[in-house]
C-alpha positions in Angstrom: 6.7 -7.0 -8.6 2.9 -6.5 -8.6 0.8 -8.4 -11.1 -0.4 -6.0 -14.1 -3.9 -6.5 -12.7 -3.5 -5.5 -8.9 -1.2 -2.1 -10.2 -3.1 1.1 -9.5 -1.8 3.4 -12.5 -4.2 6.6 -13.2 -3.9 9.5 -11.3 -7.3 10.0 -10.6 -7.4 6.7 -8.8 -4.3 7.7 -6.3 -6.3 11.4 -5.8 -9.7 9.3 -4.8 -7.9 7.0 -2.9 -5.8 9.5 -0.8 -8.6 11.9 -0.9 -11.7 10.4 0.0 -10.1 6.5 1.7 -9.1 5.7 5.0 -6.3 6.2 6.6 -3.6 4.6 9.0 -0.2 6.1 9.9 3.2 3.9 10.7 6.7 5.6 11.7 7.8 4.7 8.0 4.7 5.1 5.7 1.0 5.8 5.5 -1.5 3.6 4.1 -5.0 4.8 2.2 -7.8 2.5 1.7 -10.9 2.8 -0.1 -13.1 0.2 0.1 -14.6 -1.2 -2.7 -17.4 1.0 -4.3 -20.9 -0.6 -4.4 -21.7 -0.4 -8.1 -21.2 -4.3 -8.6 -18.1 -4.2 -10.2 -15.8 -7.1 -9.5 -12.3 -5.4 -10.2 -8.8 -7.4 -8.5 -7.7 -5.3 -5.6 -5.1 -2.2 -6.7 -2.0 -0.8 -5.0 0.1 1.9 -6.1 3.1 3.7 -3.9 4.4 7.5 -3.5 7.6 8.0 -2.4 8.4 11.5 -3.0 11.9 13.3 -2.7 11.9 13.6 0.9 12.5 10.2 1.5 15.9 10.7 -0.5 17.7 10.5 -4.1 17.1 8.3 -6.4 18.4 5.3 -5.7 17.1 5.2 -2.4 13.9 6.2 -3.4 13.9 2.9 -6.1 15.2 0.4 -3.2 12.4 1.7 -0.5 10.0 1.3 -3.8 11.2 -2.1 -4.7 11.3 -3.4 -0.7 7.7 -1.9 -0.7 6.6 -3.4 -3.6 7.7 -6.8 -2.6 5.5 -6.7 0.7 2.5 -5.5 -1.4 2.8 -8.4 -4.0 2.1 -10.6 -0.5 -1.1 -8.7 0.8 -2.6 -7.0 -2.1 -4.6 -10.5 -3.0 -5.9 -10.8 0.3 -7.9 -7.6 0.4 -11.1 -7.4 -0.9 -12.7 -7.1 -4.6 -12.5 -3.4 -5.9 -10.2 -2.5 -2.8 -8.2 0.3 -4.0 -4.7 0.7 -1.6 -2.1 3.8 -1.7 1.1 3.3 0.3 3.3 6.7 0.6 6.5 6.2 2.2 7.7 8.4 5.1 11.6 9.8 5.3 12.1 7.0 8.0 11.3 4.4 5.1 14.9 5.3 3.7 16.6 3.4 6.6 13.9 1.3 7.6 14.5 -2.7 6.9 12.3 -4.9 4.9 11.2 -6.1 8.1 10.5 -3.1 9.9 8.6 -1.9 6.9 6.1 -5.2 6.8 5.3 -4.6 10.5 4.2 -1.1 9.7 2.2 -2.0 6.7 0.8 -4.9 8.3 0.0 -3.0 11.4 -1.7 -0.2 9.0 -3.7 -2.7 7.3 -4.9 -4.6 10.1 -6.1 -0.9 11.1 -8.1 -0.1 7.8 -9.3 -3.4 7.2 -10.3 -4.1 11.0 -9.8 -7.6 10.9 -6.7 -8.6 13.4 -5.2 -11.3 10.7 -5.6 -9.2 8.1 -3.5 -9.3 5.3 -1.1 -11.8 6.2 1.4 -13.4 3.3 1.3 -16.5 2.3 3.6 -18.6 3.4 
């Protein structure tokens, strides 16, 4: 589960973020990042996640959103201050592994962030 402080929650955030961020494809998801804004403001690093019906019912919906939010509880610390981070799952995510679902968000931040180790979990 993600911390209460690193959970993006208003929809207005998730519009900007999809809207106006970055953006890196994978075979089972897509990632958004906007990089922090330049007003000064020191906020933790926010992710939030759209799975939408395509990816399946509801119960496989809740288990790609709980695999998902797993991985992001890992990374979401190591991005930078005010970093704001959408993950939308793709119809593949419904069969994908937890594995095969870090690789292609690792991949997809490594691609937004440009840095090749980044974000890596702590292990």
């Amino acid at each position: 589960m993600l911390s209460a402080a690193h959970r993006l929650r208003s929809s207005g955030a998730f519009t900007d973020v999809v809207r106006r961020g970055r953006r890196a494809g994978q075979t089972t998801l897509t990632a958004h990042l906007l990089s922090a804004p330049d007003d000064g403001v020191n906020l933790p690093p926010q992710a939030g996640l759209v799975i939408s019906k395509a990816v399946g019912g509801s119960v496989v919906r809740h288990a790609v959103a709980r695999k998902l939010r797993h991985l992001l509880r890992e990374r979401v610390p190591a991005l930078g201050v005010g970093t704001l981070l959408v993950v939308r799952a793709a119809p593949a995510a419904a069969t994908a592994t937890s594995a095969e679902l870090a690789g292609d968000l690792d991949r997809a931040l490594r691609r937004l962030t440009g840095r090749p180790d980044a974000p890596a979990p702590a292990r």
